[in-house]
C-alpha positions as CSV (number, residue, x, y, z in Angstrom):
1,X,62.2,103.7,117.8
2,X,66.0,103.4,117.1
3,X,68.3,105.1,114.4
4,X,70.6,102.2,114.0
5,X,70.4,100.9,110.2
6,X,68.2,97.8,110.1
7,X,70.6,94.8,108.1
8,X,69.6,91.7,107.1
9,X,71.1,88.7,108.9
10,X,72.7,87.8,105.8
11,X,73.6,90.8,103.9
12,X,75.1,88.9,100.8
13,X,71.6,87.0,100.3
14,X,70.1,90.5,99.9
15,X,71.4,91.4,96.5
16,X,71.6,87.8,95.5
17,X,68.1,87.9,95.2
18,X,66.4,88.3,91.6
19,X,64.3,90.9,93.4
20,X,66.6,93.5,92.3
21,X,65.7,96.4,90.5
22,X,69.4,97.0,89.2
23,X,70.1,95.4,85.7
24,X,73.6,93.6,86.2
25,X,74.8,94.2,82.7
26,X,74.0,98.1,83.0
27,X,75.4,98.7,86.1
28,X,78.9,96.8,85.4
29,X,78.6,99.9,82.5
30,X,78.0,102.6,84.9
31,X,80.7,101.3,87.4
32,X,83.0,101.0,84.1
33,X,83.3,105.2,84.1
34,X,85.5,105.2,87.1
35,X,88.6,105.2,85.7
36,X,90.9,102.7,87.9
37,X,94.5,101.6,88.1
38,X,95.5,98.1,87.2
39,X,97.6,96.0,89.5
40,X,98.7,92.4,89.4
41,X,98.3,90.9,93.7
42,X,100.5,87.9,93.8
43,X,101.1,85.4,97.1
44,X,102.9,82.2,97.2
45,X,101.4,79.0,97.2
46,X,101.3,76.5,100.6
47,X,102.7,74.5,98.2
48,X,105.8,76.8,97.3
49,X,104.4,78.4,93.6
50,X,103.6,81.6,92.6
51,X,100.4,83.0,92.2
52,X,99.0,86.6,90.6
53,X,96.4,87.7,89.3
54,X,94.9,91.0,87.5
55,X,92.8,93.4,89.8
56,X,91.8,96.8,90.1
57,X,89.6,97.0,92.8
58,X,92.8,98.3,95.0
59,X,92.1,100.9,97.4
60,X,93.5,102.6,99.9
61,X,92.3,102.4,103.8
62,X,94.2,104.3,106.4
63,X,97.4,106.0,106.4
64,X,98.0,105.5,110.2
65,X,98.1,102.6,110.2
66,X,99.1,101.8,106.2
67,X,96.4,100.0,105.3
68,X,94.9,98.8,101.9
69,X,92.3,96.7,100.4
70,X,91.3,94.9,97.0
71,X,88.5,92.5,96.6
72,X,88.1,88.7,94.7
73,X,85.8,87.4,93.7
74,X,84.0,84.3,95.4
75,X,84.8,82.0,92.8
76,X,88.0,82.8,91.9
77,X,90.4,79.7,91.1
78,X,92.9,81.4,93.5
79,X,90.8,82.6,96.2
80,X,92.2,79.9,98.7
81,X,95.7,80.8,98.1
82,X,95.3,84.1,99.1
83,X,92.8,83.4,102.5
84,X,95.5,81.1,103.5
85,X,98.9,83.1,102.3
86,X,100.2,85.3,105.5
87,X,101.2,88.2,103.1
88,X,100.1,89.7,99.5
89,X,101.9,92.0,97.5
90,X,99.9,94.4,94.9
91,X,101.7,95.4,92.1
92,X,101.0,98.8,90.4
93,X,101.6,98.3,86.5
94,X,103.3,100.6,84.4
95,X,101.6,102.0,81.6
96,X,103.3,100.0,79.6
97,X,102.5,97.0,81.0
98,X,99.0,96.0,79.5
99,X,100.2,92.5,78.1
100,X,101.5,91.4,81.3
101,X,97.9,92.7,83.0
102,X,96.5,90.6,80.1
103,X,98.4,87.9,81.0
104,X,97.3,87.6,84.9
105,X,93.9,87.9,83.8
106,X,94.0,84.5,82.3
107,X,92.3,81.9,84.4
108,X,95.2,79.4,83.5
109,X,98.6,78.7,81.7
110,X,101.9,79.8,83.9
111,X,101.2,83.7,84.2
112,X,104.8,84.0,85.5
113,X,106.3,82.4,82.4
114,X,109.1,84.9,81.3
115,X,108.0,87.3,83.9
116,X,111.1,89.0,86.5
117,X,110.1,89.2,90.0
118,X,111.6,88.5,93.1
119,X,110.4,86.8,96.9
120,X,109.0,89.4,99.1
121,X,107.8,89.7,102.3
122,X,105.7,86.0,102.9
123,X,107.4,85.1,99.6
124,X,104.8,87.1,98.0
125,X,106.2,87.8,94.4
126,X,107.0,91.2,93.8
127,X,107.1,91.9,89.8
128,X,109.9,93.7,88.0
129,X,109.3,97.4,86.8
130,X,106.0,98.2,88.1
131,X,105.2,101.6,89.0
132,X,104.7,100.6,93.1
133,X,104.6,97.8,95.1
134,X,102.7,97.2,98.4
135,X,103.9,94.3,100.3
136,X,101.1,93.4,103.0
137,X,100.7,90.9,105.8
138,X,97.1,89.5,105.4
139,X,95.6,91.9,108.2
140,X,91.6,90.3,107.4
141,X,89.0,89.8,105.1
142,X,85.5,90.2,104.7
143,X,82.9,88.9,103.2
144,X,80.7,91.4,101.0
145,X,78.2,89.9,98.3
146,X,80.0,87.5,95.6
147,X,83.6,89.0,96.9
148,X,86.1,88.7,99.0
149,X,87.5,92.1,100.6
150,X,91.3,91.4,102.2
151,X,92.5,94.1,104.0
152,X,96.5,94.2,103.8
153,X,98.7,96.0,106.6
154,X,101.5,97.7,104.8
155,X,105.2,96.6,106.1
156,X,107.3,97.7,102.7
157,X,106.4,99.4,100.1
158,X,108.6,101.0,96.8
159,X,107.8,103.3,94.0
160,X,108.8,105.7,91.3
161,X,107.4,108.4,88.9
162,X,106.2,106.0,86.0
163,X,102.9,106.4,84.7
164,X,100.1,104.1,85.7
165,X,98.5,101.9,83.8
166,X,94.8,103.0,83.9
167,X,91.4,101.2,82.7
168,X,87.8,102.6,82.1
169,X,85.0,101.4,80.3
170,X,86.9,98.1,78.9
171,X,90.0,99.4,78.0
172,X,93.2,100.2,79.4
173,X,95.1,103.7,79.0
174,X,96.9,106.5,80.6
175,X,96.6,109.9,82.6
176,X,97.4,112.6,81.0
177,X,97.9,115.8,83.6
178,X,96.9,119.3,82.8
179,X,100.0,121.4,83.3
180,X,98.7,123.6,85.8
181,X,97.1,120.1,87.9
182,X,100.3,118.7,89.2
183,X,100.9,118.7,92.5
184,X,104.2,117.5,94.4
C-alpha cells in the first residue's frame, strides 16, 4: 500500500462536478472573511494596448528566488493577453484608490482612460501612485479548477509607506495598526 495522495486524472473535473457538498454561494461568504489587498495586474497587448484588471488573489511565493502569484479566472475576457504577454506587472492600490480598483473591475470601456502610468518591464503598464509595484516576467502558469494561477519572477519592484487598499466581505477599506503591532 502507498502513502502517495491518490489524484484524479483531471483534478479540475473533480470540483466541477454537482456532486459537491459545498454550497457555492456560502463558501464565496466564508472565503470573503480573509481580509485581502487589492491590486490592479496590467500587460500589454500583442497588439500594442494596455490591459489591467482588478485582482486580489496576489500572493507571495518565494523570497529566493522573488516569486509571486495571482490567479484569473478561466473565462476572463483578458486571460489570453496575459498567457501570451512575456511580463505582468501587479499594482498594489493605495487606500485611496477604490474608484480606480472599481474601474478595472469593469469588463469593458477603456479602464486606462485618464489613468497615469508608464511602460515597464515587457511594456507592462505600471500605474501612477500605488502603494507597490511588482514587475514580473511570466515565469508559468497552472491550471487549477475554473482559474488560471501565473506565477511571476520578480525583476523590479518599488514601494513606499502608503496604506493599502484592503477588501473583506464585499467591501473595500483599510488597516488600522494597534500601536504596540508595528513592526519595522
Amino acid at each position: 500500500m502507498s502513502d502517495l495522495p491518490k489524484h484524479p486524472p483531471d483534478p479540475a473535473s473533480e470540483f466541477a462536478s454537482d456532486s459537491s457538498t459545498i454550497d457555492p454561494r456560502d463558501f464565496r461568504n466564508a472565503l470573503g472573511t480573509f481580509a485581502t489587498g487589492v491590486t490592479i495586474v496590467t500587460a500589454m497587448s500583442a497588439e500594442g494596448r494596455p490591459y489591467g484588471i482588478t485582482c486580489n488573489s496576489f500572493a507571495s511565493v518565494s523570497l529566493n528566488p522573488p516569486l509571486v502569484l495571482w490567479s484569473l479566472g478561466m473565462f476572463s475576457q483578458g486571460l489570453p493577453i496575459f498567457q501570451n504577454a512575456s511580463h505582468f506587472t501587479v499594482n498594489v492600490l493605495d487606500a485611496s484608490q477604490r474608484a480606480l480598483a472599481l474601474q478595472f473591475a469593469r469588463s469593458s470601456g477603456d479602464k486606462f482612460a485618464g489613468v497615469s502610468w508608464t511602460p515597464g518591464l515587457g511594456q507592462a503598464p505600471v500605474l501612477a501612485d500605488v502603494v507597490a509595484n511588482f514587475q514580473c516576467r511570466a515565469a508559468n502558469r497552472y491550471y487549477g479548477g475554473d482559474h488560471v494561477i501565473f506565477l511571476g519572477a520578480v525583476e523590479a519592484y518599488a514601494y513606499n509607506r502608503n496604506n493599502p487598499l484592503l477588501f473583506a466581505r464585499g467591501g473595500f477599506g483599510r488597516f488600522q495598526p494597534d500601536d504596540g503591532d508595528r513592526t519595522s
